[in-house]
C-alpha positions, 0 to 999 in steps of 0.5 A: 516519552520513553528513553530514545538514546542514541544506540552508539555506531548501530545504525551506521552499519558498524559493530553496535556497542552493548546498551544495558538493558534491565528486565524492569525496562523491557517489563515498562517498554512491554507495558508500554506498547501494550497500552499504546497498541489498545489506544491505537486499534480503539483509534482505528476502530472509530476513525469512521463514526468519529469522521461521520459525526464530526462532519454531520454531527458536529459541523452540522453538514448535509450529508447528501452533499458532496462537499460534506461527503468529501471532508468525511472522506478526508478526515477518515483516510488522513487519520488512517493512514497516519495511523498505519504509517506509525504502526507499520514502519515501526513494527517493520522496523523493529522486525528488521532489527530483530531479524535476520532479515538478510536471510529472508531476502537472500532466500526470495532473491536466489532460484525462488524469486519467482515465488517471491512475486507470487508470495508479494501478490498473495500477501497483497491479496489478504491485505484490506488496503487502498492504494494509498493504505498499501504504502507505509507496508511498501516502505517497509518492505523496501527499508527492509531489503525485500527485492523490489520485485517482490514489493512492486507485486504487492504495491499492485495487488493490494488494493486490487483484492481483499476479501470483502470484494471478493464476497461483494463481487461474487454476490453481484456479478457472480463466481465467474467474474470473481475468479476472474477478476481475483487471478487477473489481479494476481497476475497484474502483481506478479507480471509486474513484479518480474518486471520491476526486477527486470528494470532493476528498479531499486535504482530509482529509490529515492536517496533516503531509502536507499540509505535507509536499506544500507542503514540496516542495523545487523540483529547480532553484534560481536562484543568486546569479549568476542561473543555474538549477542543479540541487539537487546530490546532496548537497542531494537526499540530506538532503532524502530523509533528513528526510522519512524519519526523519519520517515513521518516527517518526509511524508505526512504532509504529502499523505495530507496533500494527496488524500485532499486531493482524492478527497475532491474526487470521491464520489463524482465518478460520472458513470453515465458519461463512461457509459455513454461515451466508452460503451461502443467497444471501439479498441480506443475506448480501453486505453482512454478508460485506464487513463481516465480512471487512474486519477481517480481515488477509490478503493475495491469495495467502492469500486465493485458497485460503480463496476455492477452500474456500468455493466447494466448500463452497457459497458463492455466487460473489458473496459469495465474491468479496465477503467476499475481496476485503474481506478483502484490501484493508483490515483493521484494521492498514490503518485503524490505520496510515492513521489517521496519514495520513488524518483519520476523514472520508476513512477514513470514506469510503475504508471505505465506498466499499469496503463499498459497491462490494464489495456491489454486486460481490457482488450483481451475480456472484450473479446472473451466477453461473450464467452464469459456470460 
């Protein structure tokens, strides 16, 4: 295990006291996370053969069960997500420590806040991530300082959008749809992010990240003799390196707990029972779609042929698009997990602002349906 010695008074928010650093420590800890950044794509990269054999291969399972499609499903988001909370937090981390990330969040929380919502929602966008996948990103955002605004923007828009949808969207239901679809998306993220704001939401942070954000070490200290200098490599490793084993150990268990959770969902969406029963149009049957679909656990570009399904099937547009888009951003997995960074107030709000904004774009694509086609 590499050195992790304590960094003195740095991380207490206190003038940090010099680590000696030597070039043959820096050239190891470089070896180092070179090799471990390569073991840990090869490790990401087969997460789903290796799940995939396990499962059919090796336990020798059906694979048109839906018990064996469940436990793939399990072993695969497990890992992967595991695997991002390592890497994210860390890399965050040691940004942070490296960084004058004061200045970047002084820059998105003066007048251009506005733009921040829209930077958090395009972030979010890019980012091929699920609802559970997008949290390690949204944890380091916010130990990192980032107005909780902006961070809300991308917790609602990453697992809304990512570029693989946007082909199979456009593909199947259409340009019309897709652009639709993408600023809906969009729109969600930013409309929730100045919303967040508003609420001053930050306060309802768990205890422990609100720490976190008051920990942050300052990326230059002055020496003894005066001088500014920079946190040395060293310095900026152990900082990173506690901040992840912290966080790992509040939330891994909860990650294994959601995901088997949503691992028991997958794959049961009963689509003809929506079609049969929320196909009418009556005004109730969007408010009952997003209610319905945000236990579920499923990301976009699963979504986007159950979403092709209920449309031949009948389903109007705006419940269509309702009960998906639920479907995608939260789940019980997400509330789980979230639960270990946000208190019941702000996932009381983070749920309701979705049921709210997802009924009300359900309600408005009902009536512009025809108009659409």
């Amino acid at each position: 295990m590499m050195d992790t010695e304590k960094m003195g008074c740095c991380c207490s928010g206190q003038t940090p006291t010099p680590v000696a650093s030597s070039e043959g420590w820096n050239r190891k800890y470089l070896a180092m996370i070179a090799s471990l950044a390569v073991l840990w794509w090869l490790a990401y990269s087969y997460i789903l053969p290796a799940s995939h054999w396990l499962v059919f291969g090796l336990f020798g399972m059906n694979p048109e069960s839906h018990l064996g499609a469940s436990l793939e499903f399990f072993i695969y988001d497990t890992v992967k997500i595991l695997l991002l909370l390592v890497a994210l937090i860390y890399g965050i981390a040691w940004i942070r420590a490296s960084l004058n990330v004061e200045r970047v969040r002084d820059y998105l929380a003066g007048k251009r806040r506005g733009l921040g919502y829209f930077l958090g929602a395009l972030f979010g966008s890019v980012t091929p991530f699920c609802s559970c996948s997008s949290i390690p990103l949204f944890l380091g955002f916010t130990t990192a300082r980032i107005p909780i605004g902006i961070t809300m923007s991308f917790l609602i828009t990453s697992p809304l959008i990512n570029e693989i949808a946007v082909v199979l969207l456009w593909g199947l239901l259409g340009w019309k749809f897709t652009v639709i679809y993408v600023l809906v998306g969009m729109a969600a993220g930013i409309i929730g992010g100045f919303f967040m704001n508003n609420i001053r939401a930050e306060r309802w942070l768990q205890p422990f990240i609100i720490e976190a954000m008051n920990n942050a070490p300052a990326h230059q200290y002055v020496s003894e003799s005066g001088e500014v200098q920079k946190l040395t490599v060293r310095q900026r490793h152990v900082f990173a390196y506690g901040e992840m084993t912290s966080i790992f150990k509040r939330v891994w268990k909860w990650v294994i707990i959601g995901v088997g959770i949503g691992a028991a969902l997958h794959g049961f969406v009963p689509e003809n029972w929506f079609a049969e029963n929320l196909g009418a149009g009556e005004w109730w049957s969007v408010p009952v779609a997003v209610l319905v679909a945000i236990p579920l656990y499923s990301n976009v570009t699963g979504i986007v042929p159950v979403m092709e399904s209920l449309l031949v099937k009948g389903l109007p547009i705006g419940t269509t698009m309702a009960f998906c888009m639920s479907a995608v951003a939260a789940s019980i997995p997400e509330v789980m997990m979230l639960r270990q960074i946000m208190t019941i107030k702000l996932q009381a709000a983070f749920i309701g602002y979705l049921w709210v904004i997802f009924t009300l774009v359900g309600w408005l694509f009902n009536i512009l349906g025809p108009y659409i086609d």
